[in-house]
C-alpha positions in Angstrom: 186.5 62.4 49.9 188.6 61.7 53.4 187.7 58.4 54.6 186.4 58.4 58.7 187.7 55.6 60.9 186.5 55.2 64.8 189.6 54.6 66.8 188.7 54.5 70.9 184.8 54.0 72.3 183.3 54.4 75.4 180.7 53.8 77.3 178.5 53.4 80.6 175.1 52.1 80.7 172.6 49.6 82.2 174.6 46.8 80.8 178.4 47.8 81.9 180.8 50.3 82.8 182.3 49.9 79.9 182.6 48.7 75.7 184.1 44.9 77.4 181.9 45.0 80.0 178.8 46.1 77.8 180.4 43.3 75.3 179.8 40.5 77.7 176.5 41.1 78.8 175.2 41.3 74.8 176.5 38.6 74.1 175.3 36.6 77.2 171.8 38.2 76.5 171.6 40.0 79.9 168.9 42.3 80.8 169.4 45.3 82.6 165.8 46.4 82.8 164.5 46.0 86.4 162.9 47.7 88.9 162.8 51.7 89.2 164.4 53.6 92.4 163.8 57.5 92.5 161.9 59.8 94.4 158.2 59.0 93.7 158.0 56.1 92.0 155.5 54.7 94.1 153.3 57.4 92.3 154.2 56.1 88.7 152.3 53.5 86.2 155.5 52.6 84.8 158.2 51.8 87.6 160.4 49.4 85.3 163.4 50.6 83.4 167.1 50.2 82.5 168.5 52.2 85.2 172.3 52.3 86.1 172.6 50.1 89.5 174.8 51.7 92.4 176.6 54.6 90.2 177.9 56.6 92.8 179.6 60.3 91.3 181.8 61.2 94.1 184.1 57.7 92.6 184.4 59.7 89.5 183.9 63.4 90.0 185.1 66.0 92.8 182.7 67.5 94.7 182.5 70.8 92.7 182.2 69.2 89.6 179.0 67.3 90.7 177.4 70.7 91.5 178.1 71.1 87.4 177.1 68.1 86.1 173.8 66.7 85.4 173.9 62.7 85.3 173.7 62.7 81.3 176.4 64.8 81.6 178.1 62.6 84.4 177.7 59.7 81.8 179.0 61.6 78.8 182.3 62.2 80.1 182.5 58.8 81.7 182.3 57.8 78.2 184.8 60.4 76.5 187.2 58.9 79.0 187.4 55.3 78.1 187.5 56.6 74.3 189.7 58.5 74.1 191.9 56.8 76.7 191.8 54.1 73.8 192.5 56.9 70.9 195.8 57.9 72.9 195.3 60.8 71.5 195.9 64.2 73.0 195.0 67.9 71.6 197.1 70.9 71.5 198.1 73.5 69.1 196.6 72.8 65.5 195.2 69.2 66.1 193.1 70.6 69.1 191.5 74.0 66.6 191.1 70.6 64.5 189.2 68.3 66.7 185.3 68.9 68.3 182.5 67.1 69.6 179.3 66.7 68.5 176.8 64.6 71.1 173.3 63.8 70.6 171.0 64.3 73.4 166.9 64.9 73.8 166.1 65.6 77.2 169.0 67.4 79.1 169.2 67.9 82.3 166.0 66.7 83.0 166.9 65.2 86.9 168.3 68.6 87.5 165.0 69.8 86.4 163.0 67.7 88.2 165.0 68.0 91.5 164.5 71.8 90.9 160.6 71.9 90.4 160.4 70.2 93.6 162.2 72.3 95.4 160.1 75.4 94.3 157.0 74.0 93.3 156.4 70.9 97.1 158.8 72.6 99.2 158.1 76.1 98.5 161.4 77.6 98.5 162.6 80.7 96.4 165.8 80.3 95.3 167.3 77.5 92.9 171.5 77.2 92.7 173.1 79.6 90.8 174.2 76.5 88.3 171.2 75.5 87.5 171.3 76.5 84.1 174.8 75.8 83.0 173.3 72.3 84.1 170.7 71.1 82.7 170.8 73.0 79.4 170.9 69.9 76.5 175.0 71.4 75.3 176.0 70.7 78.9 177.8 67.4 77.9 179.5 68.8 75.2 180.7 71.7 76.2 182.5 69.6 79.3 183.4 67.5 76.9 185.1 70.3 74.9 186.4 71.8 77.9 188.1 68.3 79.4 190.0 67.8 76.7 190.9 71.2 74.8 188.8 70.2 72.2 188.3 74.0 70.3 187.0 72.8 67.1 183.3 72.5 65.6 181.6 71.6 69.1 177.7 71.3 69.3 175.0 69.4 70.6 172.3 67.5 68.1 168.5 67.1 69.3 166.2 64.3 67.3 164.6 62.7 70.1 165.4 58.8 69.7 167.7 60.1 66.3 169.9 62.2 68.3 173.1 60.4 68.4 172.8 59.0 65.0 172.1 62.4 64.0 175.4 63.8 65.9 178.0 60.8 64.6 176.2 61.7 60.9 177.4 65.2 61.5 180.7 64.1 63.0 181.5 61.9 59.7 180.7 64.6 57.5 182.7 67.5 59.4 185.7 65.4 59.1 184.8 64.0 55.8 184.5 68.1 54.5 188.1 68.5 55.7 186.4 71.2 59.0 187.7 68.8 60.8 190.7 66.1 62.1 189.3 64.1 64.8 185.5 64.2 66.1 184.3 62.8 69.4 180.7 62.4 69.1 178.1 60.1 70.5 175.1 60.4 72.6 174.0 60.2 76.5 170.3 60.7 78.2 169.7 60.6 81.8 165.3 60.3 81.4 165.0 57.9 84.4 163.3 61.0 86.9 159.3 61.4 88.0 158.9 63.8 85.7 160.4 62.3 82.8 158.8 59.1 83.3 155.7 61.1 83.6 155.3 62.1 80.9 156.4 59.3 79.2 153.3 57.4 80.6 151.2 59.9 79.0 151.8 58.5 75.6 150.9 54.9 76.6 153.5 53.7 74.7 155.6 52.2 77.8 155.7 48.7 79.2 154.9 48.1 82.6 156.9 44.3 82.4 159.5 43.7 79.8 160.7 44.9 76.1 159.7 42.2 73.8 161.0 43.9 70.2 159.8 41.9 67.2 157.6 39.4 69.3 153.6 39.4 68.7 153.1 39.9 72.7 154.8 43.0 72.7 153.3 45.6 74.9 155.5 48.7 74.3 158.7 50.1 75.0 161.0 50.5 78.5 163.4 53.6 78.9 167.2 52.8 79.8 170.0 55.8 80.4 173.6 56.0 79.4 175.4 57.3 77.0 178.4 55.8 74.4 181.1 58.5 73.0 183.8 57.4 70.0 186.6 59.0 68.5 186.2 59.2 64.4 188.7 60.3 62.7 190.2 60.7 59.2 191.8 57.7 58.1 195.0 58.9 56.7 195.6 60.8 60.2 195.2 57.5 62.4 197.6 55.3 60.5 199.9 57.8 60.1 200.1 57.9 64.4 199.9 53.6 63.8 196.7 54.0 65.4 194.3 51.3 66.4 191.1 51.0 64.2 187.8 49.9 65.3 185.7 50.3 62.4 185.5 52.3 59.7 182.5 54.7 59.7 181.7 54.2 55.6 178.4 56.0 55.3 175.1 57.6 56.5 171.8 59.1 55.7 169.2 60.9 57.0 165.7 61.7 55.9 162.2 63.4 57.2 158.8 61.3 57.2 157.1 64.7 56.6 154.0 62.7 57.8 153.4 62.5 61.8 154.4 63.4 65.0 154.7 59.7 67.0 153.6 57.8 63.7 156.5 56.2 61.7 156.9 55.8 57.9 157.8 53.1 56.7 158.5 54.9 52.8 160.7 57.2 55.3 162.6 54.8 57.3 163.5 52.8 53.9 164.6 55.8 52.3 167.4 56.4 55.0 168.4 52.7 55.2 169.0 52.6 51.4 170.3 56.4 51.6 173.0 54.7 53.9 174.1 51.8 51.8 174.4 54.1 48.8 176.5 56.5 51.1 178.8 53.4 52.0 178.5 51.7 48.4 177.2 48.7 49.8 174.7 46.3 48.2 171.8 45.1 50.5 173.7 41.6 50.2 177.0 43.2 51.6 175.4 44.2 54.8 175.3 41.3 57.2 173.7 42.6 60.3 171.1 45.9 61.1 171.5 47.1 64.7 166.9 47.8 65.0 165.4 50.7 66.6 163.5 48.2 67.4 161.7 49.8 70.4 158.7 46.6 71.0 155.9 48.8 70.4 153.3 48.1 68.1 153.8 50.5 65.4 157.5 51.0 65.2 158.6 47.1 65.1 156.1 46.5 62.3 156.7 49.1 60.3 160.7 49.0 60.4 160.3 44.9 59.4 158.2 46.5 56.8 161.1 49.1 56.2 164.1 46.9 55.9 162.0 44.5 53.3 161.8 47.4 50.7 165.4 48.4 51.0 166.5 45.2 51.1 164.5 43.0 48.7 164.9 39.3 48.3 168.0 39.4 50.6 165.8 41.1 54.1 165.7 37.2 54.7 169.0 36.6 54.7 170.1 39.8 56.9 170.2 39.5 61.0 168.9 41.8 62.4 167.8 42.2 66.6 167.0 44.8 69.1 169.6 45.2 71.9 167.2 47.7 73.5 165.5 44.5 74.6 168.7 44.3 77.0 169.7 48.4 78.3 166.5 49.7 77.6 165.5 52.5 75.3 168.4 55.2 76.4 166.6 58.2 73.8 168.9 60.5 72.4 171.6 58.2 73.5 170.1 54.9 72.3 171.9 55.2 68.8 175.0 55.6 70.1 174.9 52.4 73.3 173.5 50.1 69.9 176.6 51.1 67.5 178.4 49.2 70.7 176.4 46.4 68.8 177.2 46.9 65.3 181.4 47.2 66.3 181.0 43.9 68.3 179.3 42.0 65.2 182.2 43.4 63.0 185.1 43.1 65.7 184.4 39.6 67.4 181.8 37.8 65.1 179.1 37.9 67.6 175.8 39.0 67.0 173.5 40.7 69.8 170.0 38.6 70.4 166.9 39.9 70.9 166.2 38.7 74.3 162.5 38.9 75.5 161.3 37.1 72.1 158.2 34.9 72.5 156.0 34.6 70.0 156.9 35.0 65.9 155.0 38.3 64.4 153.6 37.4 60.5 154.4 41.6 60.3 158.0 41.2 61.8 159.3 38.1 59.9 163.0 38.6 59.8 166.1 37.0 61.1 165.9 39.2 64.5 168.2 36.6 66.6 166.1 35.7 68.9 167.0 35.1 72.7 170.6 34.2 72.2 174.0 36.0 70.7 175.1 34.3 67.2 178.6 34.2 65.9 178.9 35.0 62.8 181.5 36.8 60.2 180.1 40.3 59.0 182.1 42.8 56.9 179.2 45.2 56.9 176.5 46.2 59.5 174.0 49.0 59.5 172.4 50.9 62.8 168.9 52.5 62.5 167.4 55.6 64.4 164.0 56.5 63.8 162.8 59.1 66.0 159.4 61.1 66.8 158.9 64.1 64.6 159.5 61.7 61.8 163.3 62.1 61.3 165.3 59.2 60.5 169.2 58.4 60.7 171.0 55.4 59.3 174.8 54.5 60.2 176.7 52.4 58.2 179.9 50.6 59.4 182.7 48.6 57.6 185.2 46.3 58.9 188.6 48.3 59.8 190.6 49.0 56.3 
């Protein structure tokens, strides 16, 4: 079986611009949730979130292009950039029927929808622009990702709600692993912060109207970020054969269905993909020395992942770190997987663990090592990043140190 190494990352979100910039502000425990600033928001319950401060598109897109690309899909190929700008790789003849992209994503275009329903819907007008679709359909971002770089292998877009980038860098390791592919650039972007997507979100009553307090017994429910984060895997053998730079080598993953409920999550579910994961990488729970958390502060999901990660792990749950850095950029969706593995490559790469900033008050049901309030150097050789999604689908990622 090929082995699958990550050699470039990118990304834009609340936190930074970029993988240094996103770097620092984890480790300094910055937040990026703050106040909301759309159209409407005086009309929302919710008018807190992780939103990207002074992005302007016309610094990184031409005028025509903007008319194309939704804002998830602006942020996807912000991201693409920077990795494979790092990769130094380039695709033409058999290396680019070889290479693809698989991005996770859960909402689309959902500003272009919003802007669009307003337009027909409070202004009353009859015509919508003729790109419209092209858009804000959810395989936007890839297929500009595809088309960017002359990527004309397997090329697809993954949808698991908050899964859906785990989901899509699962797929990429296993394309490449197969031998369908060469190199995959895969990762995940979501653009939710909109009236309408907020929303509905407030429907749920899930949401925080003041902070993201994962772990901590005062939690009051989750905040939405946006962003995305793209990588470049590829096969081992390929990238030190160009004397390529390695980041991390992508050593296993697993997936698995609660089968149970819609918003409720499994805790037998969750466990079953974390130890699905370590078995994929051949790790023992004591090899792994830090968990990237899903980790979203609500009630339910922070109790029963704690619960989760002391099954699969046993005697050693007390020993692993483990923290929520969407306490910092927010709960970014079907991009969230892919900002947090920014997380997991830091802890392996630089010996510094993300906190879990917004941590108050110690949780009898949460009582694990979740780094509470400030970044921790240590030396990991193993970390794993969970996904656990609505609709009960779960996605684990497990990371190495570089071979």
């Amino acid at each position: 079986m090929r082995r699958v190494v990550i050699t470039g990352a990118g990304t834009v979100n609340a936190l930074g611009a970029s993988v240094a910039e996103t770097m620092a502000a984890m480790k300094e425990g910055r937040c990026g949730i703050g106040p909301l600033d759309f159209p409407d928001v005086d009309r929302l319950t919710i008018r807190i979130g992780a939103q990207i401060r002074d992005y302007d598109p016309e610094a990184h897109f031409n005028r025509q292009q903007i008319a194309l690309y939704d804002r998830f899909t602006q942020f996807a190929l912000l991201s693409a950039r920077e990795a494979l700008g790092q990769s130094g790789l380039s695709f033409s003849g058999a290396l680019a029927d070889r290479s693809g992209v698989i991005l996770g994503n859960s909402g689309g275009g959902l500003g272009t929808l919003d802007d669009n329903y307003r337009t027909v819907y409070e202004e009353g007008k009859n015509r919508v622009h003729p790109f419209v679709v092209p858009k804000l359909m959810n395989n936007a971002a890839a297929s500009q990702v595809s088309m960017e770089w002359n990527l004309r292998g397997p090329s697809f877009t993954v949808a698991s709600a908050c899964a859906s980038s785990n989901h899509a860098m699962g797929q990429a390791l296993l394309m490449i692993r197969s031998g369908l592919a060469d190199v995959m650039v895969t990762g995940g972007s979501e653009a939710m912060l909109c009236f309408g997507g907020i929303k509905a979100w407030e429907g749920l009553r899930v949401m925080s109207k003041d902070a993201c307090r994962p772990f901590s017994a005062n939690r009051n429910g989750m905040v939405q970020g946006e962003g995305a984060a793209v990588y470049v895997f590829e096969d081992y053998e390929h990238a030190r054969a160009r004397g390529a730079e390695i980041l991390a080598e992508v050593a296993g993953f697993s997936m698995t269905a609660d089968a149970a409920d819609i918003v409720m999550p499994s805790r037998q579910g969750a466990a079953r993909a974390i130890s699905g994961a370590m078995k994929d990488a051949g790790l023992n729970p004591e090899d792994v020395g830090y968990i990237n958390a899903h980790g979203t502060g609500t009630a339910a999901n922070d109790k029963v992942e704690s619960a989760a990660v002391a099954d699969a792990f046993g005697h050693h749950a007390d020993r692993v770190m483990i923290s929520s850095t969407k306490s910092m950029h927010g709960h970014i969706i079907g991009g969230t997987g892919a900002v947090e593995l920014v997380a997991a490559l830091m802890a392996l790469n630089e010996g510094v663990i993300a906190p879990t900033i917004g941590y108050e008050e110690p949780d009898p049901e949460c009582a694990l090592d979740v780094v509470p309030n400030v970044a921790r150097e240590a030396e990991v050789s193993a970390v794993l990043s969970n996904a656990f999604a609505f609709g009960g689908l779960n996605a684990v990622i497990a990371l190495k140190k570089a071979p």
